[in-house]
N, C-alpha and C positions, 0 to 999 in steps of 0.2 A: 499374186496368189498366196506369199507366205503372209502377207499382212491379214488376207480374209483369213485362213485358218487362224492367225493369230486371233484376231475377233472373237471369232467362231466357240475358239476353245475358252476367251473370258466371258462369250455369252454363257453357255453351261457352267462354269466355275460359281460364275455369277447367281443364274439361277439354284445352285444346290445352296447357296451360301444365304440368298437372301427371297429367295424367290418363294420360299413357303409363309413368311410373314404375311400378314391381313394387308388385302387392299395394293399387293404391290405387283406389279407384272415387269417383268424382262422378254424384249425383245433384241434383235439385230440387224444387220443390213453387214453390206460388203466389207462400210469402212470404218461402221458407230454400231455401238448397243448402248441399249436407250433403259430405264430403270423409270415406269412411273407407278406414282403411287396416287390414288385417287380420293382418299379420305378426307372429310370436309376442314380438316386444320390441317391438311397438312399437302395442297395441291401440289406436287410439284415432279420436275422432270430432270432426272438424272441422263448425263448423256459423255458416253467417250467414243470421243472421234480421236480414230487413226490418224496418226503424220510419222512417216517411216517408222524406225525403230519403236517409236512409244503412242504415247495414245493422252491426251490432255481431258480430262474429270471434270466435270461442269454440271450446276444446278442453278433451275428458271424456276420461279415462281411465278402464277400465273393471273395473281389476283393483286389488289393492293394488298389487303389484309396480311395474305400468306408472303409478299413482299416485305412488308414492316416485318414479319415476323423472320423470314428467313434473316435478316441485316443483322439483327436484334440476335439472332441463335450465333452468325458467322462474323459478325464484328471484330478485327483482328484475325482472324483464322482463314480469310480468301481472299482471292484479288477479284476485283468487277472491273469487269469488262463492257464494251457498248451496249444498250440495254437489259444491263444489271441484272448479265449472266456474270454470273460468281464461280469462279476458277480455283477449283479446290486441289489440287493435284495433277502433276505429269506422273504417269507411270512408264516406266519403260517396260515391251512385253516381255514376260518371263515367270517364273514360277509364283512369282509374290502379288501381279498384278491384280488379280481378284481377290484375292485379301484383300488388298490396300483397299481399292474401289468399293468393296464390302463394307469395310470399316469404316470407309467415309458414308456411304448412305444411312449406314444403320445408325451412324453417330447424328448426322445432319437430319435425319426423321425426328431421332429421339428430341434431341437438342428444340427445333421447330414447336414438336408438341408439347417441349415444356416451357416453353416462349407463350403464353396465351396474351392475345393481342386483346381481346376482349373482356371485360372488366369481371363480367357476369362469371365468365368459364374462372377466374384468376383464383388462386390461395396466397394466402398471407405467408406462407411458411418457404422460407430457402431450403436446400441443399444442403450438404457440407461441403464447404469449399466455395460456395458461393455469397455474395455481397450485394445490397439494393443499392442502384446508382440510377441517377435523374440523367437520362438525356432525350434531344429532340431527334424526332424518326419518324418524319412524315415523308420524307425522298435519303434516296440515296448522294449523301451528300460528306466531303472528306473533311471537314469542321466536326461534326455532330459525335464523327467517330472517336475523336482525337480524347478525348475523357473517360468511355471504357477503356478504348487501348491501354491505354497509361493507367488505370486503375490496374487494369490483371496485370500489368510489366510490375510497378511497384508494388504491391500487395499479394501475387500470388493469389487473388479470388478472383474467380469468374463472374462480371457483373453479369447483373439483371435489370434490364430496365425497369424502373419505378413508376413512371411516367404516367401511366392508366393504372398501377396499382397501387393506392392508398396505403393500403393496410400493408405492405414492406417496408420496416424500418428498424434500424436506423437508416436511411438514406443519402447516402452522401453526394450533391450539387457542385462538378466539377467545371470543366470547358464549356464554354458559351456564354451569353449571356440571359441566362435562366434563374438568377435570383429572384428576378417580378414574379415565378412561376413557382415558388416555394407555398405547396397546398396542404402541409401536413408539418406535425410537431415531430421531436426528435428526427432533428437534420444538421448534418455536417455543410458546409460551407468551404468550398474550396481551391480559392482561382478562380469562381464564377463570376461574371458582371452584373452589371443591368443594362437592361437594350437605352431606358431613356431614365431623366429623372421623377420621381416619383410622385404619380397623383393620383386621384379618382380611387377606384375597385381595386387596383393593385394596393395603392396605400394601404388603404382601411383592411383589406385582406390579411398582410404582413405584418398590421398592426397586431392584429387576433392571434398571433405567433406567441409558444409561449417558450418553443423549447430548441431553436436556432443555434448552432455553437458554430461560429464564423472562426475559421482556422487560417484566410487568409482570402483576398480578393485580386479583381484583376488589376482595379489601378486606383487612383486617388478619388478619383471623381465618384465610382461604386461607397467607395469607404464615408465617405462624406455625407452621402445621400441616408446611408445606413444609421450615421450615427445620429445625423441633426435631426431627420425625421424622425424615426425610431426607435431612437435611444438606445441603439443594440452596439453591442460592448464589440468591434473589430480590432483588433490588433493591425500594427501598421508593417503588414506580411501582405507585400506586393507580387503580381505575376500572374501571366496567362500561364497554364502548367503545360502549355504547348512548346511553353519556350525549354524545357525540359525534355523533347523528345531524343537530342543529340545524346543525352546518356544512356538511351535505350533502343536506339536505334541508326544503325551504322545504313547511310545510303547507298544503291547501286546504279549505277550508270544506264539508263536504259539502252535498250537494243537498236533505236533509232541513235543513240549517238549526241552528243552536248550538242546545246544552242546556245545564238547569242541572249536572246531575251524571251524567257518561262512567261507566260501571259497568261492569267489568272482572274478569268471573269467568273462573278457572281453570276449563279443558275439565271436568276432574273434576269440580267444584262445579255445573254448569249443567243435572245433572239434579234438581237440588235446588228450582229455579226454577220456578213454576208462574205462570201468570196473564200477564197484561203491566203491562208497568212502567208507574209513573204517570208523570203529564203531568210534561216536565223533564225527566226519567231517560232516558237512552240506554244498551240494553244492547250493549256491546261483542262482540261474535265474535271471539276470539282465533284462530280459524281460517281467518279472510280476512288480505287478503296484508299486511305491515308498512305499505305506505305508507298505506290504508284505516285500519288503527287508528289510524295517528298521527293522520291528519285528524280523526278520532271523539274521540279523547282532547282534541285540542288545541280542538275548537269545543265546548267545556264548561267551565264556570268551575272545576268541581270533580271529580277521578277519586276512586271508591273501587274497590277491588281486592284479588281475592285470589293476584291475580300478581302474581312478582314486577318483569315488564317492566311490566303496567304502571305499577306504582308510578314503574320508572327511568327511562319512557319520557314521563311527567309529570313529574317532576323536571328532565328536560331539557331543557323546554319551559318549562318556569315555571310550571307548572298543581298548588295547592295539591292534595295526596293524604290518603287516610286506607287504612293496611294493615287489608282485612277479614278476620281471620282464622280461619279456621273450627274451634276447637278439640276437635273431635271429629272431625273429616276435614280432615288437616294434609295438606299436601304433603309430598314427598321433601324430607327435610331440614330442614323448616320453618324455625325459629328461625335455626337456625347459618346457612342460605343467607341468608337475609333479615336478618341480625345482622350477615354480611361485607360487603355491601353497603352497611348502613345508618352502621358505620366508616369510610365516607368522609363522610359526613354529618354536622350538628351534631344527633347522639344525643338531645340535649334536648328537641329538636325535634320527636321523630318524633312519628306517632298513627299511634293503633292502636288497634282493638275487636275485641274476640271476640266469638263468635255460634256457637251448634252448628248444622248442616245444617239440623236441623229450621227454625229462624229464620229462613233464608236469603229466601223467600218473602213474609216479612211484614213484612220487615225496613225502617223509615222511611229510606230511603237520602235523601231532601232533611234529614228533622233531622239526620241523622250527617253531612252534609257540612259542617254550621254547627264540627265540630271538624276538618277540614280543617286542614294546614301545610303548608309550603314550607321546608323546612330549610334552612340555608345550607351549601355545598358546601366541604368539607375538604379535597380534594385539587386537584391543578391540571391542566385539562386538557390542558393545552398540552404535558406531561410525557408524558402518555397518548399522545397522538397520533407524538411524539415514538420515543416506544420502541417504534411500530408497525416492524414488521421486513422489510419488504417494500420499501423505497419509495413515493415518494408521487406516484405516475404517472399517479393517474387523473382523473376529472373527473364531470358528470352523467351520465347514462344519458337525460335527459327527451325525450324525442321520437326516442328510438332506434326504430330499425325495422333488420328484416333485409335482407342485398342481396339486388336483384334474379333473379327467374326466366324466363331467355333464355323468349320462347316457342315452340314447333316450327316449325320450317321445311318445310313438305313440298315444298318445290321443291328442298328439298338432299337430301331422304331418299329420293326417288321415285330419281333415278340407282343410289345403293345396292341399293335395293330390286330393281331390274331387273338390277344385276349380281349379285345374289347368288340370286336366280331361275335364273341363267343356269348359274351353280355346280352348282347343285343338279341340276339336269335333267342337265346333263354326269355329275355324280356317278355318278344313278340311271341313266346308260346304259354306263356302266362296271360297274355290280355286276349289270348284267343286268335292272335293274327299267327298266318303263314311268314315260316323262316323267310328271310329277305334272300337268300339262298333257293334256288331252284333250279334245277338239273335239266337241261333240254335231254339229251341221252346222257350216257356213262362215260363219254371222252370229251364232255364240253360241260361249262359252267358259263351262264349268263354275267357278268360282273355290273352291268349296268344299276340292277336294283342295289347291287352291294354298296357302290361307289353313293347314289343317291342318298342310301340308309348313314353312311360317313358321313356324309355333304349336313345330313341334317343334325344329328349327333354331336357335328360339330359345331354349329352355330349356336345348340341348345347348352354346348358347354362354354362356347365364348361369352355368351349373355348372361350368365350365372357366374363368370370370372368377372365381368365385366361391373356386377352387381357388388358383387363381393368386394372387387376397387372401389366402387363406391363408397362402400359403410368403411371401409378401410379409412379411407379418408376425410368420412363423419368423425371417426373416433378417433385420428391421430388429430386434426382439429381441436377435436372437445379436450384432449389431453395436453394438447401446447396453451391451450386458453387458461386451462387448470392450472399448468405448471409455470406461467409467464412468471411470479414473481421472483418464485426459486430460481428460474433462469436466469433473470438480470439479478440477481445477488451471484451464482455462479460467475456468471460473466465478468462483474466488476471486478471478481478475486483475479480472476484468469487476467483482466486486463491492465489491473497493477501490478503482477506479479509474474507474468508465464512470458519466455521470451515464444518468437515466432518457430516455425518451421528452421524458414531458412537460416535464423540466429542461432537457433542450435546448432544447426549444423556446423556451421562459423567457430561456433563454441567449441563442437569436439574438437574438430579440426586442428585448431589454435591451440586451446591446450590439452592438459594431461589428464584432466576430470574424469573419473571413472561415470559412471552411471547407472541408477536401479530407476525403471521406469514402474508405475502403478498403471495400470486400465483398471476399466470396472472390476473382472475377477478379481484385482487384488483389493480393490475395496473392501467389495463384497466378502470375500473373504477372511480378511480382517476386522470385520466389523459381524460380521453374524456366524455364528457358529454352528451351523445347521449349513451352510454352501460349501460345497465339493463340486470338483473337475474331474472329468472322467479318469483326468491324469495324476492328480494329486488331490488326496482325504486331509480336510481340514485339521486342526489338531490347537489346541491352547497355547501349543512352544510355537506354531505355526503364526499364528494370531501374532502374539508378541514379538516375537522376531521383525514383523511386517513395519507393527508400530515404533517399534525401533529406528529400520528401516527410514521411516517417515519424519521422526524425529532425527535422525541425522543430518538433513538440510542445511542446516549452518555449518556444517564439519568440512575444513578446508579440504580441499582435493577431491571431494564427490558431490555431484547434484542431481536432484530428485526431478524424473518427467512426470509430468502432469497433464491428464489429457486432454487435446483439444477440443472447446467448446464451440460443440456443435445443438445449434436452434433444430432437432427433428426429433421424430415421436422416438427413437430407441432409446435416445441421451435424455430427451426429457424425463423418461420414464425414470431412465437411473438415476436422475439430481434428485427428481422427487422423495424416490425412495433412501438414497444415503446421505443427500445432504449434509441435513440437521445432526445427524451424527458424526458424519464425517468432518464436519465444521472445526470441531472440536479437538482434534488431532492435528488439523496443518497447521505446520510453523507460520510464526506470526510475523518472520523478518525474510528475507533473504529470495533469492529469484530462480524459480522453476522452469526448469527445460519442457519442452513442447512432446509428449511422448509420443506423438504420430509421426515422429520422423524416421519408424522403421514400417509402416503403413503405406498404402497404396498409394492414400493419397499424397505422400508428400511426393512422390516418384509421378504423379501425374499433374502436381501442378508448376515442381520444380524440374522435372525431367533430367536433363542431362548435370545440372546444376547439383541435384541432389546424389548422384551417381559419382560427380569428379568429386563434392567433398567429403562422402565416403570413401571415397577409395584413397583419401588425403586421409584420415584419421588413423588410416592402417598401413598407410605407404612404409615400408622397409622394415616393419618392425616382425619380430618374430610371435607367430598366433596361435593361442589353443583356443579353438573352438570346442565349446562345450558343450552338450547334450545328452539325450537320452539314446537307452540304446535302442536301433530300428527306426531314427527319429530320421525325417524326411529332410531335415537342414541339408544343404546342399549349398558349396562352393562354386557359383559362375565363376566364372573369369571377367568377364563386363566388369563384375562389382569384386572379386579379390586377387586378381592377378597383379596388383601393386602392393603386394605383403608380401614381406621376404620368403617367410615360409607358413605352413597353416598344419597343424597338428590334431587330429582328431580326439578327444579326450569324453569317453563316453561315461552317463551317468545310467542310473536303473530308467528302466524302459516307462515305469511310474513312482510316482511318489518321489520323487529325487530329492525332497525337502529332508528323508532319512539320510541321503547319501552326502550331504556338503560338508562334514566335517573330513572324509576323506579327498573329496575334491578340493577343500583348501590345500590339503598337504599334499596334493600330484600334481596342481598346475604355481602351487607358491615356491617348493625345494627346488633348489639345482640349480634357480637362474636359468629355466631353460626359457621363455616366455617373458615377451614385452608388454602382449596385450592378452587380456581373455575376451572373447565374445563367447557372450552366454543365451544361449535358447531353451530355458528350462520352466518358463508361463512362474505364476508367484516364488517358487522356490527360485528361479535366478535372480527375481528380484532381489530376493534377500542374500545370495551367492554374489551379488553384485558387491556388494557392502561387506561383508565378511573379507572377499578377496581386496578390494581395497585396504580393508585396515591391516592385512596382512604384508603391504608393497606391492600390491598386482595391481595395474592397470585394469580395469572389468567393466565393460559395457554389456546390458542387458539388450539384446537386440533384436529377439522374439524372431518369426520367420518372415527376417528381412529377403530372402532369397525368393520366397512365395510371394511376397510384396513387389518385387523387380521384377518378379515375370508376369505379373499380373497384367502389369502394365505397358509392357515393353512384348510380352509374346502372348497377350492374348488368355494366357493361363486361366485355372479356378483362382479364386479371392482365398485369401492364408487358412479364412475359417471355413471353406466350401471341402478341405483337404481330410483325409487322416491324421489323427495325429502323428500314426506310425507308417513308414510305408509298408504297401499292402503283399 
């Protein structure tokens, strides 16, 4: 009985939360509530079924299309289960459960429709925070996965399949062997193979290549093919980047308990299979998610396999392998894939058995594991990881969850509601129709026409939003096309000179660097004398100070954030516009911090990462926090409860750029203060730099607090706020 009410109470949670969205219905039952949504990209069925205390989150896709696309959105983010129901969360019941549940549907919708599986529906244009990656997604399979995963572990961006979309690039071609499938210019290279050696269509294809930059392959035999056909320039940077997953991922024991020998058939091979395996043996599903296999492979003494991850996926664990291979039903490529691979390895070493199909069945997989080896590794990892091309921004994903889903207000929508009643009836008495309102007597009201007159009202304003998305996305198009060049000169500067997210952080962390961060305002501001902030009036000492500021870059003990470049129509708009001037002013030497590291995003793509090494930069030390007066800055405990002490040191409620000459002299006298953080928009920038030259530690850290909750509770985004609280 408590379990139904439990249900019961996250079916309505659920519906206030998510159940007014298009296209999406919540129902329940005794022991599940089910979440489907029926929109033609996005078919799919949410469902949590009760089991005691808590309730396990699950989403089916019901088509192939919306299947590739759900893998493709949840890659690394679920576990799959036998028919590639994907296991997004346990919830236990209690006050958070439909939140959580919320926040995965609304995220897993979103996520879905921005996956377009089809070429037609696709854009060229990423996210912020997101990165184009090649990989194969025809089934659900734990190989194909192993190349996003490790892109977002190392780099902190969320890939995107490239695969059906052209026009994303740069592209980077990690795990598999997906070289021969290289269909587009500017592409990274890295750890990929080739399924065989090269002839026909594929050659001549690769040949037409003009802008390839190979970072590193999987094994000799790839490198070979590349150089002697193709004349393409490889460096001799060996490795499947599979064999790198031990640094970023810690195995767990499954709940069935270690075997003697992990067995590991390719999809193809597993109708070959009849019976169940004996006692020991665990058959592997290459079609449940990466982190499941690795757990299955690693709780067994011994893999045998007619894949070839698993072979590399036990090799990088330490888990002695033997290659099963079926000499009458070979894979794509057989030998050669599995020969490149096997060239980083001591060759000596390997084992291998052949078996034809028929065999596969009856086959003693405990006597065949007693020739089991562990070859020793030929090449260096550390070289691999090294010529990864991205960056190394990122950190775990382990206990990610999606932000929060606001839930309805009906005390804020009921005023709307009644003004836009009030529209409509006026309307209808203008074109000569009767109020949608009509009185059977004096103690009743018909609502049916009301509800209808809603019902229609509102469809005529979704297809007019819907329009408006449209032309929205003609002219952020036409504007990233405009702006492409400026972009890649942008980009170049950022990418010889701006460290990452997560290196900053490193940076503070490590040392004593104070820091003045620029965003656009302060550009902007500096560079045109005609922009003002509601909070501070431009000024010529204003200006100068900035470029001062800016010019300080090479001055030991302070470095300048520089914002992260991001490919979308806002940033494009603002390269266009301040570039060419702005050009001019940045230092020509020396290395720039990432300024989004007091941003949302850096909290949502490094998470808890980003949270322990801020709360390192300020651990024990004494802190004036600095701002305006009324100003909404706010002390978590999450992010400053590792500072010895925090002392509020207020400035004018605006224009604070008047007030810095006294706030040098309240928070530099006395020696009371280790560190200042400062949230004052352009004038802390330049309070940044002031307080340095004076012996103050001073990071400019804008509203990092709005940034922490944004993402961690759901909150308004830092600029959705007051500046003052209200």
């Amino acid at each position: 009985m408590e379990q139904k009410v439990a249900v019961e109470r996250l079916a309505r949670e659920l519906e206030r939360r998510v159940g007014g969205r298009p296209d999406v219905a919540v129902s329940s039952t005794a022991t599940s509530c089910t979440v489907r949504t029926g929109r033609d990209d996005a078919r799919l069925t949410f469902e949590i079924r009760a089991a005691g205390p808590s309730a396990e989150l699950t989403v089916t896709a019901h088509a192939d299309v919306q299947r590739r696309a759900l893998r493709n959105a949840l890659v690394g983010r679920s576990r799959i289960a036998a028919g590639e129901v994907h296991v997004l969360a346990t919830l236990p019941f209690g006050d958070r459960a439909a939140e959580r549940a919320a926040a995965w549907v609304v995220w897993t919708l979103d996520a879905v429709r921005a996956t377009p599986i089809d070429p037609a529906g696709a854009t060229s244009r990423l996210e912020p925070g997101q990165v184009a990656a090649y990989w194969w997604d025809e089934r659900s399979n734990f190989g194909d996965a192993i190349g996003p995963w490790l892109v977002e572990r190392i780099s902190g961006l969320r890939p995107v399949n490239a695969r059906r979309r052209r026009g994303l690039r740069p592209a980077l071609y990690s795990v598999g062997s997906i070289v021969g499938y290289v269909n587009r210019d500017d592409v990274d290279v890295w750890g990929s193979g080739l399924m065989e050696p090269l002839a026909g269509t594929k050659l001549e294809t690769l040949r037409r290549r003009t802008d390839v930059r190979v970072r590193a392959v999987r094994g000799a035999a790839t490198r070979e093919e590349l150089v002697t056909k193709l004349g393409w320039d490889v460096p001799e940077v060996y490795g499947d980047p599979a064999l790198l997953l031990p640094r970023f991922y810690e195995p767990r024991e499954p709940a069935a308990g270690r075997a003697r020998v992990a067995f590991v058939p390719h999809y193809v091979h597993r109708k070959h299979l009849t019976g169940e395996p004996a006692d020991g043996v665990r058959v592997v599903d290459v079609a449940q998610d990466l982190e499941t296999v690795v757990d299955e492979i690693t709780a067994a003494d011994v893999c045998v396999s007619t894949s070839l991850h698993g072979i590399v996926v036990a090799q990088a664990y330490g888990v002695p392998w033997v290659w099963l291979r079926v000499a009458d039903h070979t894979l794509g490529g057989d030998a050669f894939k599995f020969g490149d691979f096997f060239s980083t390895l001591d060759g000596s070493d390997v084992a291998q058995h052949d078996v034809p199909a028929s065999g596969l069945a009856g086959l003693d997989l405990l006597e065949l594991a007693g020739s089991a080896r562990l070859p020793g590794l030929a090449v260096s990892l550390d070289a691999l990881l090294e010529a990864f091309p991205l960056g190394r921004a990122g950190g775990t994903l382990a206990g990610w969850e999606p932000p929060s889903v606001p839930r309805a207000r009906p005390e804020l929508l009921a005023p709307l509601r009644r003004q836009a009643g009030r529209a409509r009836r006026a309307v209808g008495r203008r074109v000569g129709r009767p109020s949608v309102v009509e009185r059977a007597d004096a103690n009743h009201t018909d609502l049916t026409a009301v509800r209808e007159a809603v019902d229609r009202t509102t469809k005529a304003v979704e297809k007019v939003a819907r329009e408006l998305a449209d032309q929205r996305r003609a002219l952020d198009a036409i504007r990233l096309a405009a702006t492409a060049s400026t972009m890649s000169e942008v980009q170049a500067f950022a990418n010889a000179r701006q460290l990452t997210m997560l290196e900053t952080l490193r940076h503070l962390a490590q040392t004593d660097d104070s820091v003045a961060r620029f965003g656009d305002g302060e550009f902007r501001m500096m560079l045109r004398s005609d922009y003002d902030l509601r909070f501070q009036r431009n000024s010529p000492e204003l200006r100068a100070a900035l470029r001062e500021v800016l010019a300080a870059s090479g001055d030991e003990g302070i470095s300048i954030g520089f914002p992260q470049v991001f490919r979308d129509a806002h940033w494009s708009g603002v390269w266009a516009e301040l570039w060419p001037e702005l050009r001019p002013h940045l230092p020509e030497h020396g290395t720039l911090l990432n300024s989004h590291v007091t941003r949302p995003i850096a909290f949502n793509l490094l998470r808890d990462d980003a949270v322990s090494l801020w709360r390192d930069v300020w651990r024990d030390k004494r802190v004036a926090l600095v701002t305006g007066a009324g100003s909404r800055f706010e002390t978590v405990p999450a992010l400053f409860s590792s500072a010895r002490s925090t002392q509020l040191v207020e400035s004018l409620p605006q224009h604070a750029f008047d007030d810095l000459d006294r706030l040098v002299e309240v928070v530099s006298s006395g020696g009371e203060f280790d560190l200042a953080l400062i949230s004052l928009g352009p004038a802390g920038t330049v309070l940044a730099h002031r307080l340095h030259r004076a012996g103050v530690r001073a990071l400019d850290i804008g509203h990092i607090t709005d940034s922490y909750r944004n993402i961690y509770d759901g909150a308004p985004r830092p600029e959705a706020k007051p500046v003052v609280r209200p």
